[in-house]
Backbone as CSV, one residue per row, in Angstrom:
resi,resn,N_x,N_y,N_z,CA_x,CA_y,CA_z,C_x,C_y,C_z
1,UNK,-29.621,-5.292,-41.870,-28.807,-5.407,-43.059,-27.429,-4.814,-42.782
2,UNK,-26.525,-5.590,-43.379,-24.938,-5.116,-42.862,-24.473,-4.097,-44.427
3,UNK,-24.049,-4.104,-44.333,-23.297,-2.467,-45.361,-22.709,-3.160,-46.673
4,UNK,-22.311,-4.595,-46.699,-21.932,-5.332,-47.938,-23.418,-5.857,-48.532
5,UNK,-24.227,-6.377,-47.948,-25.530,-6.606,-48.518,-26.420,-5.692,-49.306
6,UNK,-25.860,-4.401,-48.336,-26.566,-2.900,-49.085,-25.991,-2.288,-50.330
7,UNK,-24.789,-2.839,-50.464,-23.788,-2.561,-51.287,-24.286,-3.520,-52.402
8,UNK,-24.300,-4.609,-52.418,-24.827,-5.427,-53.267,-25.925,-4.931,-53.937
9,UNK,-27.293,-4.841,-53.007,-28.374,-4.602,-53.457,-28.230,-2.953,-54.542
10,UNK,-27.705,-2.525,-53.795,-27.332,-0.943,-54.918,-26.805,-1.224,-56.096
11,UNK,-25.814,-2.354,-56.011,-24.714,-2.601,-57.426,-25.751,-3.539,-58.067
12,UNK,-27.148,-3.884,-58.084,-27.798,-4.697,-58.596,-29.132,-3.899,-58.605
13,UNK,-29.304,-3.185,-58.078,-30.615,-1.651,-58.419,-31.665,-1.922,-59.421
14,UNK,-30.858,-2.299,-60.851,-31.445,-1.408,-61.555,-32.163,-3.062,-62.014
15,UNK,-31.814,-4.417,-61.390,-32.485,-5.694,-62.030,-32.856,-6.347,-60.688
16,UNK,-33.538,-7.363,-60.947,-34.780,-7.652,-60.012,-34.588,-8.807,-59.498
17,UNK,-32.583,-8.715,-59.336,-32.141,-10.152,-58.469,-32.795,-10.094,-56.770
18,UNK,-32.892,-9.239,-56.178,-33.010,-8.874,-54.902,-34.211,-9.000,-54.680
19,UNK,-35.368,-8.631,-55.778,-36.623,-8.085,-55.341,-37.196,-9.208,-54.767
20,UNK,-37.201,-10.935,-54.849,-37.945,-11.814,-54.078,-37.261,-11.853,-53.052
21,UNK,-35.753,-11.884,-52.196,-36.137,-11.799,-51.189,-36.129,-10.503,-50.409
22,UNK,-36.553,-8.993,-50.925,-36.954,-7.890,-50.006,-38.504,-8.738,-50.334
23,UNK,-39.030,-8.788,-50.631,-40.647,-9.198,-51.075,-40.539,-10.196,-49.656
24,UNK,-39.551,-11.377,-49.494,-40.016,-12.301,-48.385,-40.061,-11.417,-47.383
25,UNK,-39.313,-10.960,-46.840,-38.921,-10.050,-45.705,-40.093,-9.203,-45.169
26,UNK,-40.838,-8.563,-46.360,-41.414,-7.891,-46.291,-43.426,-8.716,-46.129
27,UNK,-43.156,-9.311,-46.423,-44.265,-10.190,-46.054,-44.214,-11.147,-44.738
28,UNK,-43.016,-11.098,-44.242,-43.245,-11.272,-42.875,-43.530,-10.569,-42.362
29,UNK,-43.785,-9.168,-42.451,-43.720,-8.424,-41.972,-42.359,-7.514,-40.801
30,UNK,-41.345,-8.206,-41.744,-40.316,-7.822,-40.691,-39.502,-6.181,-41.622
31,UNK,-39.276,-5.264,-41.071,-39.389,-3.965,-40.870,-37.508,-4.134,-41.566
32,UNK,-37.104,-3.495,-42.189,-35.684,-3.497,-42.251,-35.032,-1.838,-41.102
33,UNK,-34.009,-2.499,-40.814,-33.247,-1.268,-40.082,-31.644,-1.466,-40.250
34,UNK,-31.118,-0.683,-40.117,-29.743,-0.331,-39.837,-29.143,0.255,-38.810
35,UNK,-27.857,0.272,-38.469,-27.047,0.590,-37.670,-26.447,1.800,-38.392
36,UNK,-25.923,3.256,-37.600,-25.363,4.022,-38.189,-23.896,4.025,-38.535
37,UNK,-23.632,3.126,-38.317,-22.104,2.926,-38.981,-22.119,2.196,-39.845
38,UNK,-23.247,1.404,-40.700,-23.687,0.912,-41.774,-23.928,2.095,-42.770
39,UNK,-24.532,3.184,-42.179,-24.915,4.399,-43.044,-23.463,5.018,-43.271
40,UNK,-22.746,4.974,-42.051,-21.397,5.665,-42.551,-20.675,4.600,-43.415
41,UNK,-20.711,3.481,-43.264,-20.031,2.707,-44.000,-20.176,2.601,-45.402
42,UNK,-21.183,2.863,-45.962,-22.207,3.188,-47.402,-22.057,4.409,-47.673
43,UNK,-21.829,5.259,-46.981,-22.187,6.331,-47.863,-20.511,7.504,-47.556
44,UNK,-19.588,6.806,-47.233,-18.521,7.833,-47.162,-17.438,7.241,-47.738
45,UNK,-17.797,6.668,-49.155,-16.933,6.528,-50.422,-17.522,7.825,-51.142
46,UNK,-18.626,8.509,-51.386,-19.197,9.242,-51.886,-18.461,10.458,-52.272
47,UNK,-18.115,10.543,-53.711,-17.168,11.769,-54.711,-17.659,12.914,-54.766
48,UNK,-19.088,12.980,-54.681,-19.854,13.822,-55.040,-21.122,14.381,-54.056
49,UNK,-21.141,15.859,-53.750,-22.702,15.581,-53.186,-24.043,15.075,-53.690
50,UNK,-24.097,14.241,-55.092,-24.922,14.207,-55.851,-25.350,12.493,-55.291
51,UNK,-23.714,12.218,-55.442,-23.560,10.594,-54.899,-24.027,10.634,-53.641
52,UNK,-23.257,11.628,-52.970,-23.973,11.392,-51.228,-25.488,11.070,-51.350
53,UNK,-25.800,12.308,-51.635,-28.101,12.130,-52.129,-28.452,11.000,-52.715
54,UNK,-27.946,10.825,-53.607,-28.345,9.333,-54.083,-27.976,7.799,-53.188
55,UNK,-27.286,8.119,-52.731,-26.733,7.124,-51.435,-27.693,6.876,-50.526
56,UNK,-28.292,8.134,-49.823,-29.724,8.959,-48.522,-30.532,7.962,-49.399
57,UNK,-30.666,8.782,-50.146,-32.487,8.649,-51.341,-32.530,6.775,-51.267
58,UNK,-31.660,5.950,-51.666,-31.514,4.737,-51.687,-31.387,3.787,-50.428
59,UNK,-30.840,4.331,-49.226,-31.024,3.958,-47.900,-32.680,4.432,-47.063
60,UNK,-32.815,5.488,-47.919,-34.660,5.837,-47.491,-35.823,4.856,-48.393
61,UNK,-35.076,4.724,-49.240,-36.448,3.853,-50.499,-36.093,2.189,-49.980
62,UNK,-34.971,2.185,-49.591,-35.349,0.528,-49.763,-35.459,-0.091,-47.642
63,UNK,-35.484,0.978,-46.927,-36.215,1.272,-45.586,-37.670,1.278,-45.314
64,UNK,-38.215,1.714,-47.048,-39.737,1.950,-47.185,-39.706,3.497,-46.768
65,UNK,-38.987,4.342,-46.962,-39.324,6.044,-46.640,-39.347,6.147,-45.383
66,UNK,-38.820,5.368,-44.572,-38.461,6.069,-43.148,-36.737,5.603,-42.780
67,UNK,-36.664,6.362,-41.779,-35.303,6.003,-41.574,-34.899,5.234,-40.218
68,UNK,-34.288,4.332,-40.347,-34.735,3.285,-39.222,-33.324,2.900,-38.948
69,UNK,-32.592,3.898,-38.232,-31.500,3.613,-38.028,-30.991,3.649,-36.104
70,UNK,-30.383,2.717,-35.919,-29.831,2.247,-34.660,-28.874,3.011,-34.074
71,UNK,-29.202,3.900,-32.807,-28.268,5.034,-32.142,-26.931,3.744,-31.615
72,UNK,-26.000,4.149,-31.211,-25.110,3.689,-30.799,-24.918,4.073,-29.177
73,UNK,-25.463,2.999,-28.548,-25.158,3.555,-27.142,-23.679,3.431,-26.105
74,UNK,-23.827,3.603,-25.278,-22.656,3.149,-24.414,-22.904,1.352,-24.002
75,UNK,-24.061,0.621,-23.804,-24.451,-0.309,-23.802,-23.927,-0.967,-25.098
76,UNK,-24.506,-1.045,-25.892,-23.854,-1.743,-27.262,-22.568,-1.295,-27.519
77,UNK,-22.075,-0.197,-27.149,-20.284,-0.427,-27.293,-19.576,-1.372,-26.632
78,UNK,-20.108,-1.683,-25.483,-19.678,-1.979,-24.275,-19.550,-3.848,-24.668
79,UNK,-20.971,-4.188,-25.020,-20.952,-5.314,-25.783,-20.462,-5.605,-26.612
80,UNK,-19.774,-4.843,-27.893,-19.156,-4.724,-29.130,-17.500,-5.334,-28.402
81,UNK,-17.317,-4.794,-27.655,-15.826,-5.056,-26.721,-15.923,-6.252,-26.511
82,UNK,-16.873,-6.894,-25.404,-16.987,-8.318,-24.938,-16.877,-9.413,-26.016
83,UNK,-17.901,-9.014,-27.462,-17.823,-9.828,-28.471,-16.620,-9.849,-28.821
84,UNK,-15.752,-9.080,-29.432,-14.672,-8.760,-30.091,-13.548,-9.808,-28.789
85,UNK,-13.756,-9.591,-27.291,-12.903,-10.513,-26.335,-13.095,-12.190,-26.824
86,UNK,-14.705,-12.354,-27.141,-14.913,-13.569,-27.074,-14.251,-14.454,-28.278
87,UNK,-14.741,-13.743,-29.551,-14.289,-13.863,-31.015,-12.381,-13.994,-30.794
88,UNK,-11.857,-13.278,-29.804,-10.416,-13.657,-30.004,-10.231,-14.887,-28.801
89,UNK,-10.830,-15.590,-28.372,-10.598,-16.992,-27.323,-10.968,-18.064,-28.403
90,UNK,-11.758,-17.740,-29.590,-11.942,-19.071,-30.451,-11.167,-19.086,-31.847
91,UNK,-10.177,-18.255,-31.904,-9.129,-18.134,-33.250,-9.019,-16.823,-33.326
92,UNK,-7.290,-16.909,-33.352,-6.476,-15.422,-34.023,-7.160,-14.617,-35.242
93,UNK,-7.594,-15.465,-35.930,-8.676,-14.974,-37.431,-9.655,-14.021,-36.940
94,UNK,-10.453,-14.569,-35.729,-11.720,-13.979,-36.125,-11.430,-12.672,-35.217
95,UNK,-10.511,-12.515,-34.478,-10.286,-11.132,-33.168,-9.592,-10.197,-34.550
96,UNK,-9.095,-10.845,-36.088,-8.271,-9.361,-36.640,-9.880,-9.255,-37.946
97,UNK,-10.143,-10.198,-38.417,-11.133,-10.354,-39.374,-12.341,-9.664,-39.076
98,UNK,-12.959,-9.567,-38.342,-13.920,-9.293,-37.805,-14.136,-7.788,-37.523
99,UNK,-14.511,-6.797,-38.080,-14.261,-5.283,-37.835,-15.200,-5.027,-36.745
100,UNK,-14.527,-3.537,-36.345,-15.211,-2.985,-34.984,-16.715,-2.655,-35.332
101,UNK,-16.881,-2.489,-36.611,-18.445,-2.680,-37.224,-19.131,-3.211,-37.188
102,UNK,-18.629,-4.512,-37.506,-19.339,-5.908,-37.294,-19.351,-5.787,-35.378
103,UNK,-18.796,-5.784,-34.740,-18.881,-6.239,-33.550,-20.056,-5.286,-33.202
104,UNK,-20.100,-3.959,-33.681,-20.923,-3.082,-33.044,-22.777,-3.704,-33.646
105,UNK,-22.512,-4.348,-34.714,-23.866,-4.931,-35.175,-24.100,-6.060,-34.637
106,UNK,-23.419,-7.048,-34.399,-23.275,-8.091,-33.419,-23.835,-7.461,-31.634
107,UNK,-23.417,-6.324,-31.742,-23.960,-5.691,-30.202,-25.345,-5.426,-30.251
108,UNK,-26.050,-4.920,-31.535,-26.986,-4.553,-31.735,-28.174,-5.853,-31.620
109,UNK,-27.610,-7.059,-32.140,-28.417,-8.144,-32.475,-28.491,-8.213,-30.485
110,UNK,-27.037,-8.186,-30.128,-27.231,-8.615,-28.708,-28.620,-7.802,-27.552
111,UNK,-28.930,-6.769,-28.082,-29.318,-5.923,-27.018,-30.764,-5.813,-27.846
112,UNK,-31.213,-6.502,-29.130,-32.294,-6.485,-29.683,-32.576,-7.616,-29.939
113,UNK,-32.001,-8.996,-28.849,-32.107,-10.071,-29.148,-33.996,-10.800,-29.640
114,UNK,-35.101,-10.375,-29.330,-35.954,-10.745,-29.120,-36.879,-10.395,-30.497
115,UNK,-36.126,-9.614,-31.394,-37.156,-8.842,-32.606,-36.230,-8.571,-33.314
116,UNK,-34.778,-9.170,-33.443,-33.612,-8.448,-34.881,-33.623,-9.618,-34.835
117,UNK,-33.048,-9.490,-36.455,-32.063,-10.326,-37.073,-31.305,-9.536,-38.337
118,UNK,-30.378,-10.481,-39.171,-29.529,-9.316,-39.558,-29.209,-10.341,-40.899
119,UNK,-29.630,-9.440,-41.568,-29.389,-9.939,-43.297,-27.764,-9.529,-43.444
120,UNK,-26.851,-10.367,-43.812,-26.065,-10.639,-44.093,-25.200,-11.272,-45.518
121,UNK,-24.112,-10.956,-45.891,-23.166,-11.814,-46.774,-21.998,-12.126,-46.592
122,UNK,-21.712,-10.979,-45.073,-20.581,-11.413,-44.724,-20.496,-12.795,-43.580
123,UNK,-20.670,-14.007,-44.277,-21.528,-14.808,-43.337,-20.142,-15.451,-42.475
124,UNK,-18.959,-14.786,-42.512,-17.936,-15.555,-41.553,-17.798,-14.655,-40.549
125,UNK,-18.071,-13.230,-40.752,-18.423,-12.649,-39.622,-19.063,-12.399,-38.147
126,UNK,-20.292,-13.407,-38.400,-20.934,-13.628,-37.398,-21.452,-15.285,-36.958
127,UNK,-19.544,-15.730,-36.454,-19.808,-16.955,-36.019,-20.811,-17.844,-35.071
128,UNK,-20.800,-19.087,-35.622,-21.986,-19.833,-34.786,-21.911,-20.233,-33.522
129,UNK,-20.736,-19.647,-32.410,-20.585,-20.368,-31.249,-21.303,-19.380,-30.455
130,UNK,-21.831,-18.153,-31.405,-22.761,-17.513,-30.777,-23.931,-16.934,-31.371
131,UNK,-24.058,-16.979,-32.597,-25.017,-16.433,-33.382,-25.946,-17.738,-33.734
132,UNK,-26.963,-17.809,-34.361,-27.828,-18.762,-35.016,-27.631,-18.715,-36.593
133,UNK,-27.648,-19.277,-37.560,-28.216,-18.981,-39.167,-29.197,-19.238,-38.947
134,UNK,-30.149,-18.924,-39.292,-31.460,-19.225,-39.245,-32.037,-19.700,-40.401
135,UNK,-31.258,-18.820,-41.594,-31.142,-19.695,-43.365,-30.727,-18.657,-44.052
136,UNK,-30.318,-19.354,-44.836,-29.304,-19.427,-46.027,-30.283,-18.674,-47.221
137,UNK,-30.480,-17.370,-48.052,-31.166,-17.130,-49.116,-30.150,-16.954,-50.541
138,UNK,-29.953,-17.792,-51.180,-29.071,-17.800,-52.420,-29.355,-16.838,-53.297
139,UNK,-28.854,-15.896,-54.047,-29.268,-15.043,-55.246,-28.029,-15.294,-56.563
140,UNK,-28.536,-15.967,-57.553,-27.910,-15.883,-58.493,-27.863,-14.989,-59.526
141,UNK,-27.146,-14.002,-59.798,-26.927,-12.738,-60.775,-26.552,-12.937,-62.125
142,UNK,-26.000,-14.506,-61.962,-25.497,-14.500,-63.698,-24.198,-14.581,-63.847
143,UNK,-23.415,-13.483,-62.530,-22.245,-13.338,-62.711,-21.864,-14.132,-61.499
144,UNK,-22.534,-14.054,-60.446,-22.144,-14.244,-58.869,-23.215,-14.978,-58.304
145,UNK,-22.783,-15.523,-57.357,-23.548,-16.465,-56.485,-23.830,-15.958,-55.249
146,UNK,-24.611,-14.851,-54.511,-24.528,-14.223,-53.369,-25.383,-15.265,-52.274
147,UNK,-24.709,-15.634,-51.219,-25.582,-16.126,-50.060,-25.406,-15.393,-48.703
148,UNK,-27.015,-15.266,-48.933,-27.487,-13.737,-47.508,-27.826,-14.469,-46.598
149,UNK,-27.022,-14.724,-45.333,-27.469,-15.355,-44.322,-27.911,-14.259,-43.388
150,UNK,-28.941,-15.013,-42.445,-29.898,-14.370,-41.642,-29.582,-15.123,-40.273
151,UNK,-29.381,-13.940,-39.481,-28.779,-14.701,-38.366,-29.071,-13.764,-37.220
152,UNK,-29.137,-14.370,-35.601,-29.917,-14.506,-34.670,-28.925,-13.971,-33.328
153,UNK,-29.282,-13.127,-32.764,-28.089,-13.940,-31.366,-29.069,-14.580,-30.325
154,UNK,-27.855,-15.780,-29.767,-28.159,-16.979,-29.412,-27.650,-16.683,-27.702
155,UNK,-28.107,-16.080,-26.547,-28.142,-15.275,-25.415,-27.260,-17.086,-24.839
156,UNK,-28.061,-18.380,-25.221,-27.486,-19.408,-24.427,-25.803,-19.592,-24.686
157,UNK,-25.396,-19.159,-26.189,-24.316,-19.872,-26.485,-23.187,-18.511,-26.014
158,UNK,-23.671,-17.337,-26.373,-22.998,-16.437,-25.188,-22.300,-17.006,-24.268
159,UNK,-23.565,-16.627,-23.200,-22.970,-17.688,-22.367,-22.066,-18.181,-22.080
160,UNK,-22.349,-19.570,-22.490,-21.274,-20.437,-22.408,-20.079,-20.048,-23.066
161,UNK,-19.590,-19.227,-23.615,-18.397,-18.646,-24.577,-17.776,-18.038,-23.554
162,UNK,-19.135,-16.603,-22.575,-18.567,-16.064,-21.456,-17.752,-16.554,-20.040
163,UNK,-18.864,-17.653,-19.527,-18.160,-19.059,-18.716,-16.751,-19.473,-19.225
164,UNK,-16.644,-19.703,-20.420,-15.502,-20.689,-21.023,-14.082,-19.263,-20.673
165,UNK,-14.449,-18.319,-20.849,-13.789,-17.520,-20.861,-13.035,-16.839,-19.909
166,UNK,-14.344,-16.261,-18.518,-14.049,-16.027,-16.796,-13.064,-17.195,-16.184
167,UNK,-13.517,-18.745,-17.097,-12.943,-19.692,-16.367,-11.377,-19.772,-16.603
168,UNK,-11.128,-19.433,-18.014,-9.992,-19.916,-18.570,-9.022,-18.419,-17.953
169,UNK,-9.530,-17.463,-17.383,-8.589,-16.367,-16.856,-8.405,-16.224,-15.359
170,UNK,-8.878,-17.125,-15.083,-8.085,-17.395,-13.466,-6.845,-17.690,-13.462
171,UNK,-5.871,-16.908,-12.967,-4.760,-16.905,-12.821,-4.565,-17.734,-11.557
172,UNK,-3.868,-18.711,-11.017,-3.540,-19.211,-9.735,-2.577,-18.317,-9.146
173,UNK,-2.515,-18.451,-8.100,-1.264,-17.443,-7.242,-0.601,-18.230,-6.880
């Protein structure tokens, strides 16, 4: 889950737009986790130490009471860079749009390719010349139309992004 989805789900808490799809999720049996710059990203608007706790308490309850958060290694930084190279060879947009956050969760999908995926709303963030959608879950609030895409990294289309890339920086002498 990225830090606008969590944001959502908090600003919608207290009604039961969210609850079918944590219910799908959760009957796949797929485990929710985060990245810790998702936790910093959520919780350091916080006015109050009361807000901070309630921020914790709400990142622990909707985890299921554990805390399942993603260390940041030198490996996934390292990848966070490469993405962020690749994202600027396919448009000026996506190398300024695209935060060092996102890239670092984009690193995460990369290096947990085989068992993540990543609930999403920021769905222009994690383009398809390397990611998968895998689908689209609509939530209508009444007020807003939220679509949480769920998305994959795709190790083939890498790749080829990386190729397209080594190739296009050969300098001739």
């Amino acid at each position: 889950m990225d830090t606008n989805l969590l944001i959502s789900i908090s600003k919608h808490s207290e009604s039961d737009f969210f609850n079918d799809f944590l219910k799908e999720l959760e009957s796949f049996k797929i485990k929710s986790v985060i990245d810790e710059t998702i936790v910093f990203e959520f919780t350091r608007g916080s006015k109050t130490p009361r807000q901070l706790e309630d921020k914790n308490k709400f990142i622990e309850f909707l985890l299921g009471g554990e805390k399942w958060s993603l260390p940041i290694k030198t490996d996934v930084l390292e990848n966070a860079k490469k993405l962020a190279i690749l994202y600027n060879t396919r448009g000026k947009n996506l190398s300024t749009q695209i935060s060092f956050v996102d890239c670092l969760i984009g690193a995460q999908l990369m290096k947990y390719k085989d068992n993540m995926y990543l609930a999403t709303i920021d769905n222009n963030d994690y383009p398809l010349f390397i990611f998968n959608r895998e689908k689209v879950v609509t939530i209508d609030t009444g007020k807003e139309i939220i679509n949480i895409g769920i998305y994959s990294f795709n190790e083939e289309k890498y790749r080829i992004c990386e190729d397209h890339f080594n190739k296009s920086s050969i300098i001739p002498q």
